[in-house]
N, C-alpha and C positions, 0 to 999 in steps of 0.2 A: 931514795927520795931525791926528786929534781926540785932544783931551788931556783928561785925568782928573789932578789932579794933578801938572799936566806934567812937572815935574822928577823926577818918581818911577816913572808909566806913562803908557801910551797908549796908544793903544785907534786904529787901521788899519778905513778901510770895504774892504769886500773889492770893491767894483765902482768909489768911486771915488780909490782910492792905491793908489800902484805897492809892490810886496812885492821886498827883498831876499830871496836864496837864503838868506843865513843865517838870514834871519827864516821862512821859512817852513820851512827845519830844525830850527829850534827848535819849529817850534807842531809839528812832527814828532813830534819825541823829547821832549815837557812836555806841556801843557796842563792844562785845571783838575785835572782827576783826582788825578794826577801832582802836583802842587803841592800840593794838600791833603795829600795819603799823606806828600811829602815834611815839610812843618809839624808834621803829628802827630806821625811817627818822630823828628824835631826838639826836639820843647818847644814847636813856635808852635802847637798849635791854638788859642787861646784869641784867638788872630791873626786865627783864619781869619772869624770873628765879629764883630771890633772895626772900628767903624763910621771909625777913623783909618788914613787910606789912606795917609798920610807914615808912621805909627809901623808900619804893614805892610811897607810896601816899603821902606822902611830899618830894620828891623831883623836880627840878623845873621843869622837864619834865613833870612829872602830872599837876605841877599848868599851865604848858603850855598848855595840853589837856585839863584841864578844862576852859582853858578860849577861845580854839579851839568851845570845845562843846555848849555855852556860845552864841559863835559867830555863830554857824549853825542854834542853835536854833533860833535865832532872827532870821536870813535867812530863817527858815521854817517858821515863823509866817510871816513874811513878803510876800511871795511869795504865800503861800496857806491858811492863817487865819482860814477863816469857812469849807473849804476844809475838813485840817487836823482836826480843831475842829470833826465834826460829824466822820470823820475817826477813829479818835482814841476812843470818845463817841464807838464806836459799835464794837472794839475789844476790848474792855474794860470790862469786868463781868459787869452787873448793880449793883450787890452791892460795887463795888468799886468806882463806877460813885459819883463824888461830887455831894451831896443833890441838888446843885441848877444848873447841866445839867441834871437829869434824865428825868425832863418832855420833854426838846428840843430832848435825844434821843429818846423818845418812841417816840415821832410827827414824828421824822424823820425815822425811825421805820415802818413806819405807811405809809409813801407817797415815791413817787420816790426820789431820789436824783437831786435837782436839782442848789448840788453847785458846783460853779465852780474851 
């Protein structure tokens, strides 16, 4: 894990750290976009500019979008479960695939999709 900050973000290579399913749910249902939109409709844009990366991500707009993000992600396990599961398995490199989904991606890999 490379840290920015550390205690506040961090910043994952995508070739070489292993990705939680939660974490890549979240860059699912967030990402810059999305964080911006949400600061603005907020009160933080003036955040979204300020060169203090502690006074960003602890202030309460962030804890407000994290617990936005939080709340979407359960809404995506909820609504798509095995869906998203193998979706995200197969944009995912296999070497960053957690040891114990690799077999389900190859099988599914392997045969048509047939989740709903």
């Amino acid at each position: 894990m490379h840290s920015v900050a550390s205690e506040h973000s961090s910043t994952s290579s995508t070739t070489l750290d292993t990705w939680q399913l939660v974490q890549l749910r979240t860059m699912k249902v967030g990402g810059n976009g999305s964080a911006t939109d949400f600061f603005t409709r907020h009160g933080g844009s003036s955040l979204l500019s300020d060169s203090d990366v502690k006074k960003k991500y602890t202030s309460r707009v962030a804890e407000l979008y994290k617990e936005e993000l939080a709340r979407r992600v359960k809404e995506d396990v909820a609504q798509c479960a095995q869906y998203c599961l193998f979706t995200l398995l197969l944009l995912t490199p296999l070497a960053q695939v957690p040891q114990r989904y690799r077999r389900r991606r190859r099988r599914y890999l392997q045969g048509p999709c047939t989740a709903q």
